[in-house]
C-alpha positions in Angstrom: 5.1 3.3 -7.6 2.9 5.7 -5.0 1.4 4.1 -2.7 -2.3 5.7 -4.2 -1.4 3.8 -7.1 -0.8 0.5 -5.7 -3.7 0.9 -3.3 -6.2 1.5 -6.6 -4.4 -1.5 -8.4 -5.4 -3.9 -5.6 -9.6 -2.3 -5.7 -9.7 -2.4 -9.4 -8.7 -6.5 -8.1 -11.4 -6.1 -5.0 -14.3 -4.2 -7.6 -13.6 -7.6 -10.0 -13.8 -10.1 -7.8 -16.8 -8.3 -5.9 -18.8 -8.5 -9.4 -17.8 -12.2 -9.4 -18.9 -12.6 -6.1 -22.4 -10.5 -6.9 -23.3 -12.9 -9.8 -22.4 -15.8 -7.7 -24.9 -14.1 -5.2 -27.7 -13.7 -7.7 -27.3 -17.5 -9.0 -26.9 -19.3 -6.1 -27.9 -17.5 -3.0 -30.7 -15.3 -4.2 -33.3 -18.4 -5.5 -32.1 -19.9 -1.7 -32.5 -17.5 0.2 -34.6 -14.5 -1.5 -33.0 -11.2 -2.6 -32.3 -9.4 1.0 -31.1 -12.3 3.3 -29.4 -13.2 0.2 -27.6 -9.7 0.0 -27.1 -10.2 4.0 -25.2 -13.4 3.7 -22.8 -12.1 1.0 -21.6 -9.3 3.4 -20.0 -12.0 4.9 -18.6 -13.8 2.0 -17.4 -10.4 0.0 -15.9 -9.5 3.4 -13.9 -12.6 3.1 -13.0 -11.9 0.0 -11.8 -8.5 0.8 -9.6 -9.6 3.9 -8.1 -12.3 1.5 -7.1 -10.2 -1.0 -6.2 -7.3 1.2 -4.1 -10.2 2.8 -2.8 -11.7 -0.5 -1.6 -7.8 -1.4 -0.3 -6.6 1.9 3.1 -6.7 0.6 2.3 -5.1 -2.6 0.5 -2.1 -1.2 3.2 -1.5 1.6 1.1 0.7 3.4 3.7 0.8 6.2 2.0 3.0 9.5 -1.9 2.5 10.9 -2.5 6.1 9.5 -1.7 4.5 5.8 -3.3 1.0 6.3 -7.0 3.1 6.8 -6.3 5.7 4.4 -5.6 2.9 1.9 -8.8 1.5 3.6 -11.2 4.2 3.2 -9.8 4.7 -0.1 -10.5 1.4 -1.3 -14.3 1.8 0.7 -15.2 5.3 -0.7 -14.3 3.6 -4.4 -16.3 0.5 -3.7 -19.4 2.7 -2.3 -19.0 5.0 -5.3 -19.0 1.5 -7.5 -21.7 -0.4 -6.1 -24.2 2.9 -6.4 -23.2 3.7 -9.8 -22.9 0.1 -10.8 -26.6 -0.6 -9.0 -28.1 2.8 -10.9 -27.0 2.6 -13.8 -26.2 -0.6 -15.0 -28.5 -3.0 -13.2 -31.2 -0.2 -13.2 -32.2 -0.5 -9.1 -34.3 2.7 -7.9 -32.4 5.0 -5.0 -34.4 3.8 -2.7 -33.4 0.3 -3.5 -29.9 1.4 -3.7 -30.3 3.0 0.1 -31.4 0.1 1.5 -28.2 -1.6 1.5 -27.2 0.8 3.5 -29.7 1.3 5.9 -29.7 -1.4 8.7 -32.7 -0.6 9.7 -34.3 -2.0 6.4 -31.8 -4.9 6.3 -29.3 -3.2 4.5 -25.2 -4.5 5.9 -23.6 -2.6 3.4 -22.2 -0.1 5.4 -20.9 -3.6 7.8 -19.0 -4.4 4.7 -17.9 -1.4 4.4 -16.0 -0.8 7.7 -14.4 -4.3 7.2 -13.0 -2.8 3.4 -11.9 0.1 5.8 -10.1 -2.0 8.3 -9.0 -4.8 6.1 -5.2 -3.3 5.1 -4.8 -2.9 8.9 -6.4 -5.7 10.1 -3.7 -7.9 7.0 -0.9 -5.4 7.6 2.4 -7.3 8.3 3.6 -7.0 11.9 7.2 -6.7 13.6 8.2 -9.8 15.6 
């Protein structure tokens, strides 16, 4: 199996348990915390879950060099980013400026924090020589 193939098998895993993670989010966080530190706090927590299944799949993806590991990362990033707009246009129904403002630090937005951790995360997993 290509590697491309592999790598898209493991984010179609990452997008499902990210939508997990989101309703979690809007349950349990959100009437906590309010909507944006809410969002802010599940950077970290998605992150985690990203680095543990990136971890739990490092075998499978066998992205064998650094060059690979972050192509497989920016793959998987570029999809999520793709994902999470669509996902936040058209099925939840946010404006595009709402949508922007997960990624705009300046207006709170981490987004693009989790981001480079989705980037990293085959690397940062990869098996190492002893």
């Amino acid at each position: 199996m290509p590697l491309a193939i592999r790598a898209f098998s493991v984010w179609l895993l990452i997008a499902a348990a990210e939508v997990v993670h989101g309703i979690l989010r809007m349950q349990l966080l959100r009437p906590l915390l309010g909507d944006l530190r809410a969002r802010q706090a599940a950077i970290v927590t998605g992150s985690l879950i990203v680095l543990a299944i990136a971890w739990l799949t490092r075998r499978f993806v066998r992205a064998a060099t650094t060059g690979q590991q972050i192509a497989v990362g920016v793959f998987w990033a570029a999809l999520m980013a793709g994902f999470d707009i669509l996902f936040g246009r058209y099925y939840v129904g946010y404006s595009w400026s709402r949508i922007a403002q997960d990624f705009d630090p300046s207006r709170g937005g981490f987004m693009l924090l989790g981001l480079a951790v989705m980037v990293l995360a085959p690397w940062i997993t990869a098996p190492r020589a002893k």
